[in-house]
N, C-alpha and C positions, 0 to 999 in steps of 0.2 A: 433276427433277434427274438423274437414273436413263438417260434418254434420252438429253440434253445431253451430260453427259459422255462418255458411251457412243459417241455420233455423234462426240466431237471426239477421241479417241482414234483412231475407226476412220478421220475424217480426216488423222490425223497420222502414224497407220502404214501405212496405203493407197492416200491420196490418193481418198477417197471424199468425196463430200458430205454434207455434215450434215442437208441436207434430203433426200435419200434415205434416210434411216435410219427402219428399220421391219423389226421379225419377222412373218416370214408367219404365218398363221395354218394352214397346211401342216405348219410345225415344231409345232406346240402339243402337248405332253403327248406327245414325241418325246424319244431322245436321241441321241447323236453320240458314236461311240467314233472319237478321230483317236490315229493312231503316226505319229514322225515320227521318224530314225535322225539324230543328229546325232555329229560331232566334229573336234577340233582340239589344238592345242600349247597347253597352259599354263604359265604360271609359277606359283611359289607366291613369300609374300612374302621368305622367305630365298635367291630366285631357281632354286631346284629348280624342274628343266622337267620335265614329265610330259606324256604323254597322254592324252587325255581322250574319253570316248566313250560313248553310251549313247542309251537311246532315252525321246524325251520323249510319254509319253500321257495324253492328257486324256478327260474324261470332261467331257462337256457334255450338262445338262437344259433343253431350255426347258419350262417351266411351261405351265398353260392358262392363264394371263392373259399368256402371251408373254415373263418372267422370265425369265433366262438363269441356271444355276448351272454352277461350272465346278470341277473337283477333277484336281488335276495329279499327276501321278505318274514320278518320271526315275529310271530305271534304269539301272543298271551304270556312271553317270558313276564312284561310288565304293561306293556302297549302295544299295537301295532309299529316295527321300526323297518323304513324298506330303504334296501341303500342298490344302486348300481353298480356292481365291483367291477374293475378295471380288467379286463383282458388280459395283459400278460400275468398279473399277479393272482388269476382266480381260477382259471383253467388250464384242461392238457387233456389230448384225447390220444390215447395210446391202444392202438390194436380195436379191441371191441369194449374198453372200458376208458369211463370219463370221469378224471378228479376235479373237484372244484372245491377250490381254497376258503374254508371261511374265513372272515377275517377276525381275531381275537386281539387282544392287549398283550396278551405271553400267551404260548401254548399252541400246538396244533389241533386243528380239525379238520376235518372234509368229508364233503358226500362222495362217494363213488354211485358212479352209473355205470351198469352193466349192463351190454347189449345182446339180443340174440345174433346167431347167424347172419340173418336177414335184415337187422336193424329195424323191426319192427315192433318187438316191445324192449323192456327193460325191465330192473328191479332199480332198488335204491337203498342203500344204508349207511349210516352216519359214521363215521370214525376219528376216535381222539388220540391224537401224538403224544401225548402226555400224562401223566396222573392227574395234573389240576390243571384249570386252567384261567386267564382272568378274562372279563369280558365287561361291557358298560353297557348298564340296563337301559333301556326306555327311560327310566326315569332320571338319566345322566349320573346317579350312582358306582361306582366300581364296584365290582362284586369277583371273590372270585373262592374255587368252588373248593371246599370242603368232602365231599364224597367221591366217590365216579361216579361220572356222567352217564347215564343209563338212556340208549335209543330204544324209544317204542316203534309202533306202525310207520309203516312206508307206506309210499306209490309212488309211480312214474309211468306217466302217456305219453307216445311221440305223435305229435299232428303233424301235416304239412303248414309250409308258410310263418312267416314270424308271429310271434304270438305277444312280445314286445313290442308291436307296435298299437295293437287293441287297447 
């Protein structure tokens, strides 16, 4: 089940095949630190426009049996908000590239991780499903966005060993 879904997410946000979907065995008992700089106009629901801004990082383990585990963490939108997304519903690792679902109120997003040959670096950059999209700030506000969402700077380092467990 784990697979299935995994593969049809990373179909629906990448336009990847479901039968290419498979973690190398390169990634194993690996992890993946990606930054990604995002921001744009909001509304809140009383119509207060704001700007909004901050940078989204994840921290992604794949396991030695090939497991993905994924711990999100977004800075400066309003506070530090770190959450640990679920597995089936966050990731998918197809061929030499990896989606991970952010999770929103409406609207898609996602990082892709793109790997070399050798799975020894990567890049990283943000992508949104949608024109707008809604999300709840740090500050338990709804907001949701008025502009596009405009990604700045990346990175992404692979180390050995989980780095969710530090």
């Amino acid at each position: 089940m784990r697979v299935t879904l995994g593969c049809s997410i990373t179909f629906l946000l990448a336009g990847v095949s479901p039968a290419l979907c498979a973690t190398s065995s390169a990634l194993f008992n690996k992890s993946v630190q990606v930054s990604v700089g995002a921001n744009a106009t909001a509304k809140d629901p009383s119509g207060g426009v704001r700007q909004i801004s901050g940078t989204i990082r994840q921290t992604i383990y794949i396991s030695s049996l090939g497991r993905v585990f994924v711990r999100q963490t977004i800075d400066s939108f309003f506070a530090k908000n770190t959450s640990d997304l679920p597995i089936i519903s966050s990731s998918a690792v197809a061929g030499r590239r990896m989606v991970i679902a952010v999770p929103l109120i409406r609207g898609r997003a996602s990082a892709i991780v793109n790997f070399d040959a050798q799975y020894a670096s990567c890049s990283a950059q943000g992508v949104i499903g949608t024109k707008s999209i809604t999300l709840k700030g740090s500050d338990s506000v709804i907001y949701e966005t008025i502009s596009p969402v405009a990604f700045g700077a990346s990175s992404c380092l692979i180390q050995s060993g989980n780095a969710l467990s530090q």
